[in-house]
C-alpha positions as CSV (number, residue, x, y, z in Angstrom):
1,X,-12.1,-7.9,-28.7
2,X,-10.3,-11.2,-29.1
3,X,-9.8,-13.3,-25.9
4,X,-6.2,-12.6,-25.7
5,X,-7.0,-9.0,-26.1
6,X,-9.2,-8.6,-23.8
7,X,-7.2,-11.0,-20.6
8,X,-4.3,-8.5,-21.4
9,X,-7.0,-5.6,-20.5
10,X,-8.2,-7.1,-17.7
11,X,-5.1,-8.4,-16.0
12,X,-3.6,-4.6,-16.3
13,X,-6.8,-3.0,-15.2
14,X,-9.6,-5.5,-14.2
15,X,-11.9,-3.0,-12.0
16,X,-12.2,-1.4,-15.6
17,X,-14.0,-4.7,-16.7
18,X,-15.5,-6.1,-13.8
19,X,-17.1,-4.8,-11.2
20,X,-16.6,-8.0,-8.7
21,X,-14.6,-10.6,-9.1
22,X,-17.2,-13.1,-9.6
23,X,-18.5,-11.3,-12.3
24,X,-14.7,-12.9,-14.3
25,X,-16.4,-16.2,-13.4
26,X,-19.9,-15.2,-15.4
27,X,-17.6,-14.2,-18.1
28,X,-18.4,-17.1,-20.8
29,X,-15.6,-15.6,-23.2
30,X,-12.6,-17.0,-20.7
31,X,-12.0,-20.2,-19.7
32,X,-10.9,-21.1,-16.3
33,X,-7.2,-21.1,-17.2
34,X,-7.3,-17.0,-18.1
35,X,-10.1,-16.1,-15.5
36,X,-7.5,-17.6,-12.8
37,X,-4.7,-14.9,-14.7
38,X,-7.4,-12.3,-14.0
39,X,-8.1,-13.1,-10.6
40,X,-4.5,-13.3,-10.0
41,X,-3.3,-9.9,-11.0
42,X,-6.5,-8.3,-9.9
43,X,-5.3,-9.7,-6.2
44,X,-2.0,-8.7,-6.3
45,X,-2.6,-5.5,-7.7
46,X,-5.0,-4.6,-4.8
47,X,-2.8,-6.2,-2.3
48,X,-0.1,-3.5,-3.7
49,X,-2.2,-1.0,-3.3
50,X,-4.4,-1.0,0.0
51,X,-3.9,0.1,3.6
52,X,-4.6,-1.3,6.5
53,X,-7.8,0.8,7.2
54,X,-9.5,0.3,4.0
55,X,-11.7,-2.0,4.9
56,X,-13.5,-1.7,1.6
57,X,-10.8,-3.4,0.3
58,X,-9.8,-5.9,2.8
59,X,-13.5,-7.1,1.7
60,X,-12.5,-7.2,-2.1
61,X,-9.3,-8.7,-1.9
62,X,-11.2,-11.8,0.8
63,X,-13.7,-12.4,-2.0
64,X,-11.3,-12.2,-4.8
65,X,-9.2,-14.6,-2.8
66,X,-13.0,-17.1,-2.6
67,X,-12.8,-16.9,-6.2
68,X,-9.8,-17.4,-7.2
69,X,-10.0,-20.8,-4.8
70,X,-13.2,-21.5,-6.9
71,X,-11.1,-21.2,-9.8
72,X,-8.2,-23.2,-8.5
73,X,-10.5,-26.3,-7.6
74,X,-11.9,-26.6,-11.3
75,X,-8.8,-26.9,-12.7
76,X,-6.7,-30.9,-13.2
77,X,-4.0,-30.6,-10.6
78,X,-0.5,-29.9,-11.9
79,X,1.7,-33.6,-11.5
C-alpha cells in the first residue's frame, strides 16, 4: 500500500487501521506531516459523531487530542 494510499484509508476510516491513536505515531511508514492529517480527521470525525454520555469516547477523542499536540510540537513552526 503506498503511503499516499494508505493516509487516504486512514483519514476516511482510521479506527480501521489503528486501534489508538498513538499507535499512528508507531507507524514508521508516515511521517509527522501525514500522521498529524490522521490524527486530525480521526478527531473530527469522532467529535461529529459522539454524545455527551459516551464517555468511552470523551476518553478517545482527550488522547487523540495528546497526540495530535505531540505531533504538533515536532513539527518547524509555520512563519
Amino acid at each position: 500500500m503506498k503511503n499516499s494510499k494508505l493516509v487516504e484509508e486512514a483519514k476516511s476510516n482510521p479506527g480501521r487501521i489503528y486501534h489508538r491513536p498513538h499507535d499512528v505515531l508507531r507507524d514508521r511508514r508516515l511521517d509527522d506531516a501525514a500522521r498529524l492529517e490522521i490524527l486530525r480527521a480521526w478527531e473530527c470525525n469522532l467529535q461529529s459523531s459522539i454524545s455527551d454520555s459516551d464517555d468511552a469516547a470523551a476518553s478517545q477523542l482527550d488522547e487523540l487530542r495528546l497526540t495530535r499536540r505531540e505531533v504538533e510540537d515536532r513539527l518547524p513552526a509555520a512563519d
